[in-house]
N, C-alpha and C positions, 0 to 999 in steps of 0.2 A: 730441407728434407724432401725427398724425392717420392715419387706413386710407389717404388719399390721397396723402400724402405716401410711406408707407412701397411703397406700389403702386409710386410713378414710382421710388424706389430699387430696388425689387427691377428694373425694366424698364431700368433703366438697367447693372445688373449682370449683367444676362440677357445685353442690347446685346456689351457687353465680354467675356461669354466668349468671341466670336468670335478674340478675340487671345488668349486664352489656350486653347486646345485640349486640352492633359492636365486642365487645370481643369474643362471640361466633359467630360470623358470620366470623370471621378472621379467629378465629380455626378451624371453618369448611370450609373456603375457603383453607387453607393451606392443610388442609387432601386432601381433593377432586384433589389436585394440585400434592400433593407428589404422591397420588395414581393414577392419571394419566401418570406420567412422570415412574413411576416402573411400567404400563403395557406398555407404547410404550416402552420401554428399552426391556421387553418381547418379546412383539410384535417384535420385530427388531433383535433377536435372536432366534426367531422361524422362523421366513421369512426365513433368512439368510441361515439357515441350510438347511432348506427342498429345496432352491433353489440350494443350493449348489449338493446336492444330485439328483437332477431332474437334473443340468447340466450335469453329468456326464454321462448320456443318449446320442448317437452319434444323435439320430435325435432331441434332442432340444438343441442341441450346442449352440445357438442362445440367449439363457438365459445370457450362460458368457458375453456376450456383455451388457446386463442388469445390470449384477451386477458390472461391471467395470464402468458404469458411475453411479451407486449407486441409480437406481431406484428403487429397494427393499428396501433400504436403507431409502431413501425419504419419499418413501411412507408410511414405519412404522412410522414415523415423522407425521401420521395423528392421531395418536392414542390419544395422550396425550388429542391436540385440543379437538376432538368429545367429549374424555370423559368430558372434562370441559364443554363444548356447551349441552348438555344433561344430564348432572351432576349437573347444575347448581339450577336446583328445591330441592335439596338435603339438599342444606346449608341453616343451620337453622337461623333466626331472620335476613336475609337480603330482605332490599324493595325491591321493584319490579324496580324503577332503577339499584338498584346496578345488580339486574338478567338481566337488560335487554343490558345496558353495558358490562356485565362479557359475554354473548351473541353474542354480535355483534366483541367482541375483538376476542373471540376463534373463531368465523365462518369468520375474518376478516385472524387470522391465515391459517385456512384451506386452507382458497382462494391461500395465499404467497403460501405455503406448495404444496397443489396442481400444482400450475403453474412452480415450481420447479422439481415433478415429469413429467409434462410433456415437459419440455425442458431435463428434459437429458433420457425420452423418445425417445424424436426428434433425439436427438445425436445419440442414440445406433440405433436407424433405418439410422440414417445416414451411420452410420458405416457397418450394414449388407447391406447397398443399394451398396456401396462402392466396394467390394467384388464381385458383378456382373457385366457382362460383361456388361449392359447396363450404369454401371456407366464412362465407359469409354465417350460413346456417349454421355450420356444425364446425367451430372453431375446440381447433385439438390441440391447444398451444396446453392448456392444462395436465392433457394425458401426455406429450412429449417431452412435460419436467418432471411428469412424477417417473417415466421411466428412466430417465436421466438418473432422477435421484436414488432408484434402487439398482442402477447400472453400477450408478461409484460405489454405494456400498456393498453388493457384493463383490464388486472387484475388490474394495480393502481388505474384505473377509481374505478373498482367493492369497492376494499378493502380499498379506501378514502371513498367513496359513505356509503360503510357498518360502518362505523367510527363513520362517522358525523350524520346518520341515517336521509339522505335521498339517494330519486331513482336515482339511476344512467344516467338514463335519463337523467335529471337537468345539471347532469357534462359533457354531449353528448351534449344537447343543446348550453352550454356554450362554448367548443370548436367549435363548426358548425360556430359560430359568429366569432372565431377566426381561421377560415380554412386560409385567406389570407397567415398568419403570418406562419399555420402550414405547409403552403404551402413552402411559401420561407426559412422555416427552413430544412425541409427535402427536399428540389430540389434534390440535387446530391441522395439523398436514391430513389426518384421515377424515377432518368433518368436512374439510373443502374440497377433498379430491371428491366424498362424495356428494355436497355440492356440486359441483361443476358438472358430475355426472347428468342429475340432477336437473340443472338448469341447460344443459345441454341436449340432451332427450327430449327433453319437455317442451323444447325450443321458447325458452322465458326470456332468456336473452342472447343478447349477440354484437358484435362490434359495429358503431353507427348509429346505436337502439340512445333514442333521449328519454333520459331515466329519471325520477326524480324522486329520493329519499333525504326526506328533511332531518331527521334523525342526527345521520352522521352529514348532511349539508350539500349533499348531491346533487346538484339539478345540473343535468348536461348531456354530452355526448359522452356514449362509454369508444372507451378509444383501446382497450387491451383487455383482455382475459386468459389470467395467469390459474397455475393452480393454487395460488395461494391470497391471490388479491384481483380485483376485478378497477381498473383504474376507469377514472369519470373527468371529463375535464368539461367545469362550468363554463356557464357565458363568460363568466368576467377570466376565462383561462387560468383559471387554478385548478390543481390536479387535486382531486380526493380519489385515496385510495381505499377501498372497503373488501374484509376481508371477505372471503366470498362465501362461506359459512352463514355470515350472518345472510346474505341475500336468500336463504331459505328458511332462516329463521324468524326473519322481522318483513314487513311488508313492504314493495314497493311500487310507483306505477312508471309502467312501460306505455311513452308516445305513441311504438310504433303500428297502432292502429291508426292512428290519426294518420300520422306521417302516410299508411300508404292508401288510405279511403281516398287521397286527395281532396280532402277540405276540411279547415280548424274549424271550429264551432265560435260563435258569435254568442255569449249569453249575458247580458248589460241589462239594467233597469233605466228608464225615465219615473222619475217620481214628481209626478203631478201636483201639483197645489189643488187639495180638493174642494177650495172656497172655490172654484173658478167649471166646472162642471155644473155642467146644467142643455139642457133641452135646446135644439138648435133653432132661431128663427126663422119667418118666410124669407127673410133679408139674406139671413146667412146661410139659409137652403138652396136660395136662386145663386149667388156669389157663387157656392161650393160647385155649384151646378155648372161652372167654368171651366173646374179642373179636371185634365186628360184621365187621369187616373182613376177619380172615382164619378164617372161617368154611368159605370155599367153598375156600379154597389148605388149608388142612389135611385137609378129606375127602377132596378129592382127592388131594393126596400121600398122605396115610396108607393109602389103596386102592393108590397105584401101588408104596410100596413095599412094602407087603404083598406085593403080588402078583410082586414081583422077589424078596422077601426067599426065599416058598413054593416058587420054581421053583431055588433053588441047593439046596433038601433040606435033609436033615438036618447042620447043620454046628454049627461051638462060638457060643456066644454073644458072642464076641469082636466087637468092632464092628468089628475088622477085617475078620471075611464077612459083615456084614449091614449094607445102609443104614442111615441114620437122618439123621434133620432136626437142621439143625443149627440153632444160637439167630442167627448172621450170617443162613443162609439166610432165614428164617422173617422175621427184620427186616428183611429185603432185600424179602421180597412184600411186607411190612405198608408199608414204605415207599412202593411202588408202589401200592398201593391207597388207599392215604392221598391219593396226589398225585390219579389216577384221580377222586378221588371230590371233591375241594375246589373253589369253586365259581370260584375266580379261576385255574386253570390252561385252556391252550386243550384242547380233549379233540380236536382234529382234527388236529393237529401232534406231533411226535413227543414219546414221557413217557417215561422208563426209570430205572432207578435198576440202573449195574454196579459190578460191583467190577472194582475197580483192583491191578495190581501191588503185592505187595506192596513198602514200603518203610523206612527205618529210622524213620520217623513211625508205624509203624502200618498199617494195612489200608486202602487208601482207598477209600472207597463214595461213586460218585458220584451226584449226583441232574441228571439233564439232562432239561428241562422247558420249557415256556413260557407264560409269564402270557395272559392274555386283554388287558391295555393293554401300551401303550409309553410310558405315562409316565411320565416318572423317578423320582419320589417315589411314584408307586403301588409300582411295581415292587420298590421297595427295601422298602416295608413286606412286600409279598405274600411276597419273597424272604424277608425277617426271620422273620416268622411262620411261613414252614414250618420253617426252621431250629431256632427257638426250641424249635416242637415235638416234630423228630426229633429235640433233644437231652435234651428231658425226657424222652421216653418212652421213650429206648433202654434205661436199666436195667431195665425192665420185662423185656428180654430173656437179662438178662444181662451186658449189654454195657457197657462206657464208654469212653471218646473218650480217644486216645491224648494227654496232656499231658507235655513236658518237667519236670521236677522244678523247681520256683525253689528260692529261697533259703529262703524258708517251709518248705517243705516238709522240707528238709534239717534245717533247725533244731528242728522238729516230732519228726524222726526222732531227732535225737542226743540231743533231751529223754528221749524216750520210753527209750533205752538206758540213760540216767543213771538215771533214776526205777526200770528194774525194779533191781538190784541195792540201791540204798536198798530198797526193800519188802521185797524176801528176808532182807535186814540186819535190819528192823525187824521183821518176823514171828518170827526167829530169839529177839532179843532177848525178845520177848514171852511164847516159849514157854520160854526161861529163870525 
């Protein structure tokens, strides 16, 4: 069969659709369709390239963010629709329903199609707000879901409404009578949006902020803030997520004071043995009189009680009327001087070392101080190391650290009673 032959059939089948009218209103809906869908396919390969090309421009960088959540992309996805929705007078021998339906379905299109470009709109401005320092402070990931999420719904309102082919109004009214319901459907969405409000104004928190709510098991870095969940992920890297509602509802405490004072706090007890306190002597006043440190606290004390001792007169030499330094006190400055002088303490934030109530542990001497970092494994070393060293060098003073007795100990002791009576037994015999 030859190109002329198949001409006069196709013209002869041309001829005939005249009697068949849905036949050609099909064939021309089908054209109108295909030639839609081959210009958005156009369309979406011309966008592409010329933005690809504009990005590479250093001051509209901003574009790549565009084209990685596929807003160009999207939005040539309008093309096919319009052409159908305005195309639609074109095709021939169809009623004015089927135009008016063929109508309302492409501009119902559009509507989806549109509300798709501007959510991953939202996204990529998400994404370049991100990027600024203001998103540290004021993170708006909260407010760009909640408009998200009244974006798709009233689009469904719009693009049910343009369906059915009535006003959308109609579908407004009819929710208004069921606000009760939409009410107690969405609670936790309107208590957290105003959360976040909330916590964001108020600047309570923020992404990076080390949080710690035992409650629901939080202790960490907060790493995201949704509108509907605030996610945490602990040391040990497990995610808790809390909804954000409650972080106005229940208490929590925020690090990042600490984090940016630049120094952790130091706040640890030694618990002395208080059988072992007691009044320093000449022996261990000249000895002490060796060390760098408390050099300038012993001349000084030693003048001031001197000079308190000299004005009560002539009285007994009982230490009950006359000062004297005690072996706690004396490692209480040295403490202090110690901490004073170490090269990892903050020296502009508060340093002290007091004593504590007495209690059935012991004397407790506190050391409250703060490092120069906040990082956690410095911190714990710098804390290690001073401990390690108030705890060797307190015998020096006299002193040692109140310990409960274990079982060693006990066993240690009931040898030792066994062993003297054997010796006196065997000494006896020997002088026999």
């Amino acid at each position: 069969m030859d190109i002329q032959q198949l001409w006069v059939q196709f013209q002869t089948l041309w001829a005939n659709l005249d009697d068949h009218p849905w036949l050609s209103a099909l064939l021309g809906l089908i054209v109108l369709v295909s030639i839609a869908l081959i210009a958005g396919h156009i369309a979406r390969i011309l966008i592409l390239r010329v933005t690809k090309i504009l990005a590479r421009q250093p001051a509209l960088h901003w574009i790549n963010d565009l084209r990685e959540h596929k807003v160009f992309h999207r939005l040539a996805q309008l093309t096919p629709s319009l052409m159908v929705q305005f195309g639609r007078n074109l095709v021939p021998d169809m009623s004015d329903n089927g135009r008016h339906f063929l109508g309302n379905l492409a501009l119902a299109i559009t509507i989806f199609v549109l509300t798709r470009v501007i959510s991953s709109l939202l996204d990529a401005l998400l994404d370049i707000y991100s990027r600024t320092n203001y998103a540290k402070t004021r993170p708006i990931k909260g407010y760009v879901q909640l408009t998200k999420m009244l974006l798709y719904v009233f689009s469904a309102i719009i693009i049910v409404a343009t369906l059915i082919d009535r006003s959308p109004m109609l579908l407004l009214s009819g929710l208004g009578a069921m606000s009760a319901v939409i009410l107690l459907v969405y609670k936790d969405t309107l208590l957290s949006f105003v959360a976040s409000v909330q916590l964001t104004s108020n600047d309570l928190l923020r992404v990076g902020d080390w949080i710690e709510m035992p409650q629901v098991g939080a202790d960490g870095d907060v790493i995201d803030i949704t509108l509907h969940t605030v996610k945490v992920q602990n040391f040990d890297k497990t995610i808790v997520s809390i909804p954000t509602w409650r972080l106005m509802s229940e208490s929590f405490k925020n690090w990042r004071g600490m984090q940016q004072s630049g120094g952790r706090r130091i706040k640890r007890s030694l618990f002395i043995d208080a059988a072992e306190i007691g009044f320093l002597t000449d022996e261990q006043e000249q000895r002490l009189e060796q060390v760098r440190l408390l050099r300038d606290y012993l001349t000084r004390k030693k003048a001031e009680l001197k000079s308190w001792n000299e004005a009560q007169g002539n009285v007994a030499e009982l230490s009950a009327n006359r000062r004297r330094m005690t072996n706690i006190g004396t490692f209480r400055a040295y403490a202090l001087a110690y901490l004073k002088s170490h090269a990892e303490i903050q020296p502009n934030m508060t340093c002290m070392v007091r004593q504590m109530q007495t209690t059935a542990q012991g004397v407790p001497l506190e050391v409250y101080c703060f490092t120069r970092t906040t990082v956690w494994d410095e911190y714990e070393q710098i804390q290690g190391d001073i401990f390690d060293y108030l705890l060797s060098v307190m015998p020096e003073f006299g002193l040692s650290v109140y310990q409960q007795p274990s079982g060693n100990d006990l066993r240690n002791g009931l040898l030792n009673k066994l062993k003297t009576p054997l010796v006196v037994a065997e000494a006896a015999n020997a002088d026999d």
